[in-house]
N, C-alpha and C positions, 0 to 999 in steps of 0.2 A: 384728468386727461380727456379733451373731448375730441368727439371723433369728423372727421370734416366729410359733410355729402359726398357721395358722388355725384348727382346731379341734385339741383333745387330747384323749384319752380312755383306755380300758385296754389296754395292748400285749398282742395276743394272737399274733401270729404274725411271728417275728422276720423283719430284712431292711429293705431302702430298693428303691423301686420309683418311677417317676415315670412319668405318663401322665395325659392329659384326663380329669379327671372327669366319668363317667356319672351322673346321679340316676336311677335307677327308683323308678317307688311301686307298682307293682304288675309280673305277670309279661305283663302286655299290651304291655307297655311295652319287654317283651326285644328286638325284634326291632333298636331302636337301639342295642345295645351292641355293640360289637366289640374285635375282639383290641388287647390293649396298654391296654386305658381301664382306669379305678379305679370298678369299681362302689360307688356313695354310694347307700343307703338307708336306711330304717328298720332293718328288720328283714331275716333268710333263714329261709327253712324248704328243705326237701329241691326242693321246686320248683325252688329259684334255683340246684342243684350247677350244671348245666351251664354256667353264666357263670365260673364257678371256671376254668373249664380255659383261658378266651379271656383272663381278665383278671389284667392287672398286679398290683394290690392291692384291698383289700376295706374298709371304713370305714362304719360303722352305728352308729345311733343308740343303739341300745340292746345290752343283753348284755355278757358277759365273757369269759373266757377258757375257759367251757364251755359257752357260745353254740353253735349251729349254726355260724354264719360260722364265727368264731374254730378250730373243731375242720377244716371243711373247708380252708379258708385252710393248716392247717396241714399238713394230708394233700397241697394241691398245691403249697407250699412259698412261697406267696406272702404279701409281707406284709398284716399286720388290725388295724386296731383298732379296737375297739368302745367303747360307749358314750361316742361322741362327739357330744354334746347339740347340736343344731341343725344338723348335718353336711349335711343335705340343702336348709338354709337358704344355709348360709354359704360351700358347694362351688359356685361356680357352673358350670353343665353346660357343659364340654369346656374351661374354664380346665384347665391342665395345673399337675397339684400332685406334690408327691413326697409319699408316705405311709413314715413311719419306723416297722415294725412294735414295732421293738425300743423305741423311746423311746412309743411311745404317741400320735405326732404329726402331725398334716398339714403340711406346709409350700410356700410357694406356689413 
């Protein structure tokens, strides 16, 4: 029986990680994220390195495998994938999903 993603996107940063999905939309929003979660947003800019160090895995909307995410994800060895269209839709916040860096895929 296999199980079908919730969302799929570009594998940027190899590995399997499982943890509550966080949604941030902006960096107001950090203070709810903590160690072990899967930060789900849109986008990262150098603003968001510091949630890198606390979190599981990484999953965003948009970019690829020379994204910001995608390059830090891979510097702290956690998995990422990007451009996964409706990610912050379809994640709902602290459902616990596992993120397959290497396949490109959320799975619940």
């Amino acid at each position: 029986m296999t199980t079908e993603p919730i969302v799929a996107g570009v594998p940027c940063s190899p590995g399997r990680a499982r943890g509550p999905a966080r949604t941030l939309r902006s960096p107001d929003e950090f203070h709810r994220f903590q160690r072990g979660d899967v930060l789900v947003c849109r986008t990262t800019d150098p603003a968001w390195t510091p949630l890198f160090r606390l979190a599981a895995a990484v999953v965003t909307e948009t970019g690829g495998v020379l994204s910001h995410a995608a390059i830090v994800a891979r510097e702290f060895g956690i998995p990422a994938v990007a451009g996964a269209r409706d990610a912050t839709v379809k994640l709902a916040d602290g459902v616990v999903v596992t993120v397959d860096g290497t396949a490109g895929e959320v799975l619940p």
